[in-house]
C-alpha positions as CSV (number, residue, x, y, z in Angstrom):
1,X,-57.5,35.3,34.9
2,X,-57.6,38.9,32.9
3,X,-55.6,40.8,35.3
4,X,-52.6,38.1,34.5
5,X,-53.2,37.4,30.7
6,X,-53.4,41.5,30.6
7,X,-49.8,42.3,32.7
8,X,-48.7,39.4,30.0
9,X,-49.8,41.1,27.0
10,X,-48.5,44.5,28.0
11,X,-45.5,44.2,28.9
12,X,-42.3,41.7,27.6
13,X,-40.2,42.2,30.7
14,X,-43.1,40.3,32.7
15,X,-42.0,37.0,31.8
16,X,-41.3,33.4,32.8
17,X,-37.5,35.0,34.2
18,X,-39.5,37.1,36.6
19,X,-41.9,33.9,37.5
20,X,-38.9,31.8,37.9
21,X,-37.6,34.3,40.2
22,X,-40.5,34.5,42.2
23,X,-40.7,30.7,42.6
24,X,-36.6,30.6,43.5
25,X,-37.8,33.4,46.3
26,X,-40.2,31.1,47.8
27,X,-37.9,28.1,47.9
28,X,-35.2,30.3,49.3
29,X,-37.8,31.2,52.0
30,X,-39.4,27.5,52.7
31,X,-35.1,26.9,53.2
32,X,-35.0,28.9,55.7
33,X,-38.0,27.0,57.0
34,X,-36.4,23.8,56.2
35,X,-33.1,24.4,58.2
36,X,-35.4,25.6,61.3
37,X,-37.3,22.3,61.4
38,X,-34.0,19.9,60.6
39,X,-32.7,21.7,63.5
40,X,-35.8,20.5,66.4
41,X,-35.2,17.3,65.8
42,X,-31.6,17.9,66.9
43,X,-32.1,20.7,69.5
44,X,-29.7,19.2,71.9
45,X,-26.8,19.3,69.5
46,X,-27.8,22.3,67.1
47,X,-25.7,21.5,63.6
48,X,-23.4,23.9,61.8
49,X,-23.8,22.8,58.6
50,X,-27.9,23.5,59.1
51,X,-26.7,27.3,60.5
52,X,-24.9,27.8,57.2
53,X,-27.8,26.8,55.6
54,X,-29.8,28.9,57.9
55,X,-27.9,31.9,57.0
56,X,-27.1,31.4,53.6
57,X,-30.9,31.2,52.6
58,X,-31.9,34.1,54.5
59,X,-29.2,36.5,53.0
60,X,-29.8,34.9,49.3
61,X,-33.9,35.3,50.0
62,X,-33.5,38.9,51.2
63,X,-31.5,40.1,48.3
64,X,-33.6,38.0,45.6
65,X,-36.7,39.3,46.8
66,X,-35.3,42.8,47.4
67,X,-34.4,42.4,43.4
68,X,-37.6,40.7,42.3
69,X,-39.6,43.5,44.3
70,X,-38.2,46.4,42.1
71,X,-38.2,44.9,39.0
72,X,-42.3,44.7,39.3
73,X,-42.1,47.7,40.3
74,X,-40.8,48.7,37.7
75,X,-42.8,46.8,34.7
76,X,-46.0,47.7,36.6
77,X,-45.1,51.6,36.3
78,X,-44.0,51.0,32.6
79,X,-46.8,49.0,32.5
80,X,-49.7,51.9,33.5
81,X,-47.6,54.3,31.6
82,X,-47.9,52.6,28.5
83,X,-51.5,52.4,28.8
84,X,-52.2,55.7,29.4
85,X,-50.5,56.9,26.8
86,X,-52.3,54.4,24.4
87,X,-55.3,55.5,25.5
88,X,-54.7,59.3,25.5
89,X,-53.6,58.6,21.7
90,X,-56.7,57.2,20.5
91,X,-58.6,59.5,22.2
92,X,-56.8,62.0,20.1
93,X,-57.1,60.3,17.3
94,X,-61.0,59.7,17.7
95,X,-63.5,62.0,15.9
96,X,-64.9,65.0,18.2
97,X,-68.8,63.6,18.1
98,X,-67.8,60.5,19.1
99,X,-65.9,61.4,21.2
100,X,-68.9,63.9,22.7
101,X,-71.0,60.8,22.6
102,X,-68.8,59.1,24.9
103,X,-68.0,61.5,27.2
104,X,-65.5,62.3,29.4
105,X,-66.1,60.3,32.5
106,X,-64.9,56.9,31.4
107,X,-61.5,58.6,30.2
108,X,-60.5,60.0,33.4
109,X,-61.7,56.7,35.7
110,X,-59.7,54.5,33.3
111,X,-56.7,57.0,33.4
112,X,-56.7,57.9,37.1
113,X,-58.8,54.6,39.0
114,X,-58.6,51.7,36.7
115,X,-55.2,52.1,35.8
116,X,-53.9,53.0,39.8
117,X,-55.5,49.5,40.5
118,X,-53.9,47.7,38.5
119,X,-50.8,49.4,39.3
120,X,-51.8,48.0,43.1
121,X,-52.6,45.1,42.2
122,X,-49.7,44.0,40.1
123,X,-47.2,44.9,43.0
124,X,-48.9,41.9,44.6
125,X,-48.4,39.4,42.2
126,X,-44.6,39.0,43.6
127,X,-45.9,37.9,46.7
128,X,-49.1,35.8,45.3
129,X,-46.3,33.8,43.0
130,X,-43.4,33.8,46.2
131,X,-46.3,32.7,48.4
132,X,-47.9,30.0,46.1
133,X,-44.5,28.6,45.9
134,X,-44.1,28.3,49.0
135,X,-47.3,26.5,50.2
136,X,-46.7,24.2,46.8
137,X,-42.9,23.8,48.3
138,X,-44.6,22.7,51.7
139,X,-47.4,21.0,50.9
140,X,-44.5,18.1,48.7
141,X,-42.6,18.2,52.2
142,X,-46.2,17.5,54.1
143,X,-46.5,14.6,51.2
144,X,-43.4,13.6,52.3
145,X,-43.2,13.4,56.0
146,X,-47.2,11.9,56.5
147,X,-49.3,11.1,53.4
148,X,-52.7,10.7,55.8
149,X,-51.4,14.3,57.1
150,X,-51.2,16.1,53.1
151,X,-54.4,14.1,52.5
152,X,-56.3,15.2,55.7
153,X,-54.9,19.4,55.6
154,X,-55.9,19.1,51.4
155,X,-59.6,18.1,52.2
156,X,-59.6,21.2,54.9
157,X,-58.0,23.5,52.6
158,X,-60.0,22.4,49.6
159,X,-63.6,23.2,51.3
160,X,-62.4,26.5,52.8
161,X,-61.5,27.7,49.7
162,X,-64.4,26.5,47.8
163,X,-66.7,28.3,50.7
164,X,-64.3,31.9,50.3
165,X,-64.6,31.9,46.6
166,X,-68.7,32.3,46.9
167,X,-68.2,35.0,49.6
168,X,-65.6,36.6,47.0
169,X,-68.6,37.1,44.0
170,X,-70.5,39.2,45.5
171,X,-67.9,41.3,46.6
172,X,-66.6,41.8,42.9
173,X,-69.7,42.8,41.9
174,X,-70.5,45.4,44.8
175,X,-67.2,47.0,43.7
176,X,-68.1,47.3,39.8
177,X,-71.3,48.9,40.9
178,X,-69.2,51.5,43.2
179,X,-67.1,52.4,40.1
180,X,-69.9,53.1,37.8
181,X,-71.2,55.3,39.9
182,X,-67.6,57.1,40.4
183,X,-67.6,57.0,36.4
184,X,-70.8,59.3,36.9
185,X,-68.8,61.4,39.6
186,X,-66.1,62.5,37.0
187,X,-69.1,63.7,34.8
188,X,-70.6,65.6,37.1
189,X,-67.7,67.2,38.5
190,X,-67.1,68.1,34.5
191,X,-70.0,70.6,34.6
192,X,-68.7,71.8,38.0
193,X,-65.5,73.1,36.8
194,X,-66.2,74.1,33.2
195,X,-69.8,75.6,33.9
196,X,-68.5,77.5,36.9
197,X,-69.2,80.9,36.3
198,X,-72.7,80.0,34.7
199,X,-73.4,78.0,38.2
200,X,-72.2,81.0,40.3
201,X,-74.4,83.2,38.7
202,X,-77.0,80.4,39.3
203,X,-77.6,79.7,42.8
204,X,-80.9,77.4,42.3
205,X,-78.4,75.6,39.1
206,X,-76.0,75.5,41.5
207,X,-77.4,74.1,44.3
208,X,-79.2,71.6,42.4
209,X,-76.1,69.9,40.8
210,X,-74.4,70.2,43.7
211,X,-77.1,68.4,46.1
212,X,-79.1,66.4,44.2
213,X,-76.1,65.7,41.9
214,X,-72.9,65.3,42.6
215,X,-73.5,64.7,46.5
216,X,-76.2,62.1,46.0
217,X,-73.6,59.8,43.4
218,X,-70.8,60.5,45.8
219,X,-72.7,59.0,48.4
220,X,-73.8,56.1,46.3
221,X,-70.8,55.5,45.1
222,X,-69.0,56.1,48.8
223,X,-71.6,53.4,50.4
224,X,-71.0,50.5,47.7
225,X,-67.7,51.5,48.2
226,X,-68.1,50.9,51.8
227,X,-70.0,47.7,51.7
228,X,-67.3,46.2,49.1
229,X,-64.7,46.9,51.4
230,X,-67.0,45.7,54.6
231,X,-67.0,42.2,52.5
232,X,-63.5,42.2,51.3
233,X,-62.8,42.7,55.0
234,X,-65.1,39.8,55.8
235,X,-63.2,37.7,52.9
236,X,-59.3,38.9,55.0
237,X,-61.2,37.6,58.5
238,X,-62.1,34.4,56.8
239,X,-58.8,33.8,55.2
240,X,-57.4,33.8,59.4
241,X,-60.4,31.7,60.5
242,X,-59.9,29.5,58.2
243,X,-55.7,28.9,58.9
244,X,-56.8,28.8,62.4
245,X,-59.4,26.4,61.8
246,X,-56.9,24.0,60.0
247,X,-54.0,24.6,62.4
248,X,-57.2,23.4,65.3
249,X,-58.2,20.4,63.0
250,X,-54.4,19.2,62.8
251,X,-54.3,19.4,66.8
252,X,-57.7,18.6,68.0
253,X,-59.2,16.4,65.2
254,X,-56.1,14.3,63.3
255,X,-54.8,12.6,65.9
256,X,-57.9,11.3,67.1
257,X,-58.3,9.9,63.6
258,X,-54.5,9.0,62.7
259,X,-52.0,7.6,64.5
260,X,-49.4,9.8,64.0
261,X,-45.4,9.8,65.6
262,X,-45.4,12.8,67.8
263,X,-42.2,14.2,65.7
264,X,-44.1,14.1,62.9
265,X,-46.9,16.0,64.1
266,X,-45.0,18.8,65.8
267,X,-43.8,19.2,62.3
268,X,-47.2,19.3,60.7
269,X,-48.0,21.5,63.5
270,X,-45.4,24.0,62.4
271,X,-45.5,23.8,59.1
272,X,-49.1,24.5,59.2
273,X,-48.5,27.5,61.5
274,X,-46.1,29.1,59.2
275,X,-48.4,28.2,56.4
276,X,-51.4,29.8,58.3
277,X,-49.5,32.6,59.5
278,X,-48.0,33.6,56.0
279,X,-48.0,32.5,52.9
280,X,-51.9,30.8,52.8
281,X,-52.9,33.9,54.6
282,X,-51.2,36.5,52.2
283,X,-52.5,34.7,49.1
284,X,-56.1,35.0,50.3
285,X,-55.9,38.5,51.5
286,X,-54.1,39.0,47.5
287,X,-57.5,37.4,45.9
288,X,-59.5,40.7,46.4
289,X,-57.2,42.7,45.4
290,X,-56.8,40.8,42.0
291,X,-60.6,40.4,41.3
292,X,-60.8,44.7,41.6
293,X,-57.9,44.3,39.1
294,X,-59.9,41.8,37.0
295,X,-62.7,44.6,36.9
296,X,-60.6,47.5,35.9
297,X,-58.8,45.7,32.8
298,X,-62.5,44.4,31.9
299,X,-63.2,47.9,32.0
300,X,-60.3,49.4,30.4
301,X,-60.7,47.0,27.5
302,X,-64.0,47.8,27.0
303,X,-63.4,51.3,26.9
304,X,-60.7,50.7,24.1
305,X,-62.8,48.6,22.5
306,X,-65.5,51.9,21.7
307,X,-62.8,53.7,21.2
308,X,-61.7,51.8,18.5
309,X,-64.7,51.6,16.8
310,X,-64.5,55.8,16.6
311,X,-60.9,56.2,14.9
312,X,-62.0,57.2,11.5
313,X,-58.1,57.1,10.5
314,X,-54.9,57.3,11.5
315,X,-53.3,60.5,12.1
316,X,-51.4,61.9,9.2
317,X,-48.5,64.7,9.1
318,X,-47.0,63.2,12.0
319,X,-43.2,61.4,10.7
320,X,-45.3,57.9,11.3
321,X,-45.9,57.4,7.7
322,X,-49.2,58.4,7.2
323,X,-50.5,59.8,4.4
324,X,-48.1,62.9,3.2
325,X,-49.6,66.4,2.5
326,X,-49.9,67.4,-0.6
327,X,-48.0,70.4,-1.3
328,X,-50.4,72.9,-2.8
329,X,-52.0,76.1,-1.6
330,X,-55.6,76.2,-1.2
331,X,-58.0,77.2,-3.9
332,X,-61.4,76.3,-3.7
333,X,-63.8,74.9,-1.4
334,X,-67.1,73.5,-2.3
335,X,-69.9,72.2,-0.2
336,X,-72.2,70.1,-2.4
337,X,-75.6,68.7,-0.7
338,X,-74.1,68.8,2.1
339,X,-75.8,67.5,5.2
340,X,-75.4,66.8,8.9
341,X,-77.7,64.7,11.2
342,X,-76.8,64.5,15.1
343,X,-79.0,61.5,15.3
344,X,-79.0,59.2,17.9
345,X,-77.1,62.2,20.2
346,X,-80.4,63.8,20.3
347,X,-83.2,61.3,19.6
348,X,-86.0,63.5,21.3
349,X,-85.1,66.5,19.0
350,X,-82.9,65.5,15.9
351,X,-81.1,68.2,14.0
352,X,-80.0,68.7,10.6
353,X,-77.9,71.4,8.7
354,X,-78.1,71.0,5.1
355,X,-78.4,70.2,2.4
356,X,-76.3,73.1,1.6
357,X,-74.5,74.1,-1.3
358,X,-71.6,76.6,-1.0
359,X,-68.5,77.8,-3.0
360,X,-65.6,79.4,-1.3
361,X,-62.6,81.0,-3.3
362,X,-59.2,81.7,-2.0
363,X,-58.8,85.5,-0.5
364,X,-62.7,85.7,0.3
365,X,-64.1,86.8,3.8
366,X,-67.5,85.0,4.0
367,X,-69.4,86.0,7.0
368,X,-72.2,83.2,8.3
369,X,-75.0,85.0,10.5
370,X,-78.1,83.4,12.3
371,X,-80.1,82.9,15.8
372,X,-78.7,80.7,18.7
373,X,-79.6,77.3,17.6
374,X,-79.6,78.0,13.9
375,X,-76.5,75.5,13.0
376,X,-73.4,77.8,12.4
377,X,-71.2,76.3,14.8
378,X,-72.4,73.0,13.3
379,X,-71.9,73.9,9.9
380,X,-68.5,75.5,11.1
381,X,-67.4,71.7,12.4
382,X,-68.9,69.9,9.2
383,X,-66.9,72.8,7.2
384,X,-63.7,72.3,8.8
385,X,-63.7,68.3,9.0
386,X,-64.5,68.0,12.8
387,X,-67.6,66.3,11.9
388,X,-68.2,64.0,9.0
389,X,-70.9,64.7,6.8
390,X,-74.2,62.2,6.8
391,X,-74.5,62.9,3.4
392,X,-73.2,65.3,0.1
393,X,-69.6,65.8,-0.7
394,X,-66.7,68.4,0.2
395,X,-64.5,69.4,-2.3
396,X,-61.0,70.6,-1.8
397,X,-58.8,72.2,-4.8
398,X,-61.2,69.6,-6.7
399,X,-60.4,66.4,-4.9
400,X,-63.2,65.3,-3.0
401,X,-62.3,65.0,0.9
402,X,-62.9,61.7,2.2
403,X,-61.9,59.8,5.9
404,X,-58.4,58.8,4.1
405,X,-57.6,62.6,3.5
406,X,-59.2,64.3,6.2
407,X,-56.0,65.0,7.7
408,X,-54.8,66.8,4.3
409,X,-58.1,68.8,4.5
410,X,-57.9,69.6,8.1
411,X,-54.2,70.8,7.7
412,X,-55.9,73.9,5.5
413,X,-58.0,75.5,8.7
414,X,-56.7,77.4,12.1
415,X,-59.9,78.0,13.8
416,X,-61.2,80.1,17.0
417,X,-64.1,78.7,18.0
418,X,-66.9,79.9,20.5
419,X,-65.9,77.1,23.4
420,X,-62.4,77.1,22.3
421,X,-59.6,76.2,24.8
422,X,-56.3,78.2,25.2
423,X,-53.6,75.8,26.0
424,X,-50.4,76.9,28.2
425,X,-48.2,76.7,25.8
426,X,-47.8,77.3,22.1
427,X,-47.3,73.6,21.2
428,X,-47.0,72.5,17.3
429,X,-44.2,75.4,17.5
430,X,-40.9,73.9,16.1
431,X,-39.1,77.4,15.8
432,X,-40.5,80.2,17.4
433,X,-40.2,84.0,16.0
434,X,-39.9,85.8,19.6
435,X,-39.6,89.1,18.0
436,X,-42.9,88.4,16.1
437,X,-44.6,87.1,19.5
438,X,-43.6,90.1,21.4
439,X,-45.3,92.6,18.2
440,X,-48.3,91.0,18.0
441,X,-48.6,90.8,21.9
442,X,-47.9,94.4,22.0
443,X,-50.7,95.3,18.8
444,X,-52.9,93.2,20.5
445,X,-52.0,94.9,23.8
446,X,-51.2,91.9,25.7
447,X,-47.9,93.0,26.1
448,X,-48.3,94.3,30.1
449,X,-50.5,91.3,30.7
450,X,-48.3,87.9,29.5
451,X,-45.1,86.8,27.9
452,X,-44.4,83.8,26.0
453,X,-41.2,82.1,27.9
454,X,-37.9,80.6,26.2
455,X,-39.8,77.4,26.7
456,X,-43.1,78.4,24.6
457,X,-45.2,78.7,28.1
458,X,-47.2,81.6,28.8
459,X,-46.4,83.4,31.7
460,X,-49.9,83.4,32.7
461,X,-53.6,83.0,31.2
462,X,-55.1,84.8,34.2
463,X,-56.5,86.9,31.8
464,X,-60.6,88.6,30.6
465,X,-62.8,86.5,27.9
466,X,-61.9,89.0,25.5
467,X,-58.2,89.0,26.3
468,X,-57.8,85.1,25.9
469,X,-60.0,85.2,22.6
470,X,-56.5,87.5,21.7
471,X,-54.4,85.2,22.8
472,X,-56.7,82.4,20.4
473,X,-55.9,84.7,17.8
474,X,-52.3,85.4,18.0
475,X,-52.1,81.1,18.2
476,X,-53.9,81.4,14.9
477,X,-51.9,83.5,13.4
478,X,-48.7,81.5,14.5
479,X,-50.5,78.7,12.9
480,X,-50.6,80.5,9.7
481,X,-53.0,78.3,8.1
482,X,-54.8,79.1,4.5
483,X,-58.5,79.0,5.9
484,X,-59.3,81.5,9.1
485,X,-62.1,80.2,11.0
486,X,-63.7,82.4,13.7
487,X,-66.6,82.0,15.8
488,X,-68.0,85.1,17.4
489,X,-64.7,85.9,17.6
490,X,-65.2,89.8,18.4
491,X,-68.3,89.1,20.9
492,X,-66.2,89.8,23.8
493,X,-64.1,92.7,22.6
494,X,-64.1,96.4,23.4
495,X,-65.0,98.7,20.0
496,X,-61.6,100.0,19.1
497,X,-61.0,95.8,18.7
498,X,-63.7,95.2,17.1
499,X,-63.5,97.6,14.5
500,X,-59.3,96.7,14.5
501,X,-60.7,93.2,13.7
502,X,-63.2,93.7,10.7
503,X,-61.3,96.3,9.1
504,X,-57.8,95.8,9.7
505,X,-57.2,92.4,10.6
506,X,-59.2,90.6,8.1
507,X,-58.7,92.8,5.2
508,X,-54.7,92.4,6.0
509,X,-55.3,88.5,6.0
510,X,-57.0,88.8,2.8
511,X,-54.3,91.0,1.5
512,X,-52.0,88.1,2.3
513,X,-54.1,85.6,0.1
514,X,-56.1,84.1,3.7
515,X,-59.6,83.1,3.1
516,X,-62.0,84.2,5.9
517,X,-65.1,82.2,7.1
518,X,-66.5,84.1,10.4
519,X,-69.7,83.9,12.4
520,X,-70.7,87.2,13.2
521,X,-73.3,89.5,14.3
522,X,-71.9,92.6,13.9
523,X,-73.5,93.9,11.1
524,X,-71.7,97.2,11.3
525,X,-69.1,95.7,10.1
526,X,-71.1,93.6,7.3
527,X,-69.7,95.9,4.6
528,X,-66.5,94.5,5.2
529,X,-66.8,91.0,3.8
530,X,-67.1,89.6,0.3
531,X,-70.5,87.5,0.7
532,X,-72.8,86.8,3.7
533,X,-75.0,83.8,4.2
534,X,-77.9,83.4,6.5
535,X,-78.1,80.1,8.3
536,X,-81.9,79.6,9.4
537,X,-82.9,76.3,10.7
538,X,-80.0,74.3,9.3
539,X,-80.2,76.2,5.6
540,X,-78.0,78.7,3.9
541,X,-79.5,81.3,2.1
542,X,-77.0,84.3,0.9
543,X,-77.7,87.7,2.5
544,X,-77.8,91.1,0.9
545,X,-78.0,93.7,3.2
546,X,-80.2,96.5,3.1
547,X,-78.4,99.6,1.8
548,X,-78.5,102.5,4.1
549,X,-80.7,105.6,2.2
550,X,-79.4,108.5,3.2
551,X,-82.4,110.9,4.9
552,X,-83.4,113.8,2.7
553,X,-83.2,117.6,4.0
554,X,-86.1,119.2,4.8
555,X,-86.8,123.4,3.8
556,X,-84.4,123.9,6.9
557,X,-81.1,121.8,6.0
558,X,-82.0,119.4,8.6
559,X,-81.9,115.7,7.9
């Protein structure tokens, strides 16, 4: 079974110990059973030594299981934390268009549903283990008192279960199909939250996901739900007709076939009853949960299977050791043929930037212009690493970047892009300079709006577009990185900003020896880098602007 070759794999602590304990539960608990059916055939002069007995095993059983019962608890927990942190590191570690390519759904059904059933599930396998025990346990006593007897309840119990286990297929299957369609849900409900104000702004957009959208694969996924659950209920109701029916064979049918002694059958009798009524009936009602279980690890496992086939390399810098930085300030940076193909992302439209060919020098402000669509934000990920090149070369201080120094080349860039996401906290911050935070806050007049807390958290990011783009910056500039990346970084700010940005900011960054790459429109402020470039349907072309001419008097003085 995958669910139990999986808990096997993950975890150490679930071991042949924990099994043994399970199976020393059950016989604890068939003892207990034992001394009640030593003690009919003596009714009339009950035994001590079978009330010890009687006792003794249901202390010993209580505590055992009480024991066994947390410990699973336990290594299931350690168990579903361990693979959601494995997973959350290679999704990390994964490069961004893959990871685009992939999506988000699958990650959040494998770190919320798959992994809570399992979690579920595993808490069962006490009992499954403490119950199979048991009916193993009584089926050798059965053996023992009346072979016809084992041979006769075997046959019953050997068609039943071959008749439950085709009712339990097609129940696995409904179930798969219901969580597909809640892998679609998470998707959706992406676009919900992260394209809210666009959709409020939107009412037909709005309406559209919402009803024809999200509400139609909630309800899909809601009604194979249902019907899984309708058959898994079906597969619990046949579990008890089918005890019942064996426990009505053993009194209606078997003695009209076998002679047996009276004592003996009013043992069968209630040894099948307490088989019926427990552990055969917990074990079958277990199944369903274990083949959901079976599904999610399938799942899971094919989830890190893609994901593995998208780590382009390990993750350097980190005190695993990776590949160590070397320790050189930045210099040059040359683009050569460089090109970048979404290919099969967008198979109906395929884009390319490049080739291009570009030369960056430490200190320089370059400033990339264009329409919507023309490919700076894609030549601003190809240029900082975030997407590998399809073909050409990159060229850092002289050494060509590749997939084994990425990390190296990466460690030169703090960027603010366009879609850029403003964490809570300042992590990466080993010792932070408070007095610095609170100066920037206050020149970038943030000072009334947030703090930064003893514990690096912000005391809130309630704040305008324009304002968290601020925030982005001041991060950046915490980050003090070699190469400043910004994205239509003064779009949303107010013109005293703006003009703060281009010609005080930036020129104090240059001052400093920073090299500037920004995507701007502003070309009031064009005059204050060292080159621009014009990116036009994937190409770079290098922009000279038009020199404002001064308008010439006329007779009257007046321009």
């Amino acid at each position: 079974m995958d669910f139990l070759n999986f808990i096997k794999q993950e975890s150490q602590a679930f071991n042949n110990r924990l099994l043994f304990l399970f199976l020393l539960t059950g016989l604890l608990h068939f003892l207990i059973l034992a001394s009640i059916l030593y003690s009919i055939n003596s009714i009339d002069h009950p035994s001590t030594r079978h009330l010890v007995l009687f006792v003794i095993s249901i202390y010993a059983y209580i505590r055992l299981d009480e024991y066994s019962l947390n410990r699973t608890s336990e290594i299931i927990e350690e168990i579903v934390a361990q693979i959601r942190v494995r997973l959350t590191d290679k999704v990390r570690r994964a490069d961004l268009i893959a990871l685009e390519t992939l999506g988000s759904g699958p990650i959040y059904t494998a770190l919320t549903t798959y992994t809570t059933t399992i979690a579920d599930a595993a808490k069962l396998i006490s009992r499954l283990v403490i119950s199979g025990a048991l009916l193993v346990i009584a089926s050798l006593y059965i053996a023992w008192l009346s072979s016809s007897g084992f041979l006769f309840i075997t046959a019953m119990v050997m068609l039943s279960v071959f008749i439950y286990r085709q009712v339990e297929s097609s129940y696995e299957e409904t179930f798969r199909l219901a969580e597909e369609k809640e892998t679609g849900f998470f998707h959706l409900l992406n676009h919900l939250l992260f394209g809210f104000k666009e959709l409020k702004l939107n009412d037909a957009k709005n309406n559209d996901l919402y009803k024809n959208h999200i509400t139609v694969k909630t309800r899909e996924a809601e009604e194979l739900r249902s019907e899984a659950f309708k058959r898994m209920t079906r597969m619990i109701i046949f579990a008890q007709i089918f005890c019942y029916t064996i426990l009505g064979s053993l009194i209606f049918v078997y003695p009209k076939i076998v002679d047996e002694k009276p004592s003996i059958l009013l043992q069968l009798i209630a040894l099948v009853l307490f088989i019926a009524s427990g552990p055969l009936q917990e074990a079958m009602g277990t199944f369903p949960f274990l083949e959901r279980a079976n599904a999610a690890v399938r799942n899971i496992r094919d989830l890190e299977s893609k994901l593995e086939t998208i780590l382009p390399e390990p993750l350097a810098n980190n005190g695993n050791g990776m590949e160590p930085m070397p320790d050189e300030d930045f210099e040059t940076l040359k683009l050569s043929q460089i090109s970048f193909e979404y290919g099969h992302m967008r198979v109906d439209s395929p884009f390319q930037v490049g080739p291009i060919d570009l030369e960056i020098k430490k200190g320089e402000i370059v400033f990339l212009m264009g329409g919507n669509g023309a490919g700076k934000s894609t030549l601003l990920k190809v240029l900082t690493g975030l997407y590998h090149a399809s073909s050409g070369a990159i060229y850092c201080n002289g050494r060509a970047v590749t997939r084994h120094n990425i990390s190296w080349y990466r460690s030169y860039f703090t960027a603010v892009f366009q879609d850029f996401h403003l964490f809570d906290r300042l992590y990466g911050v080993e010792q932070a300079d408070f007095g610095m935070i609170r100066d920037w806050l206050a020149r970038l007049q943030l000072d009334h709006k947030t703090k930064v807390n003893a514990d690096l958290s912000f005391q809130t990011l309630d704040l305008s577009a324009g304002q968290k783009k601020r925030i982005a910056l001041l991060t950046a500039e915490l980050d003090d990185r070699e190469i400043y990346v910004f994205d239509e970084w003064a779009a949303d700010q107010d013109p005293p900003f703006r003009k703060y940005f281009y010609e005080t900011y930036l020129q104090e960054l240059k001052s400093r020896g920073k090299t500037i790459i920004a995507v701007t429109h502003d070309d009031k402020y064009y005059h204050t880098a060292d080159r621009i470039y014009n990116v036009s349907f994937g190409r770079l072309t290098e922009y000279a602007p038009t020199p404002v001419t001064p308008a010439k008097p006329d007779r009257r003085g007046r321009k």
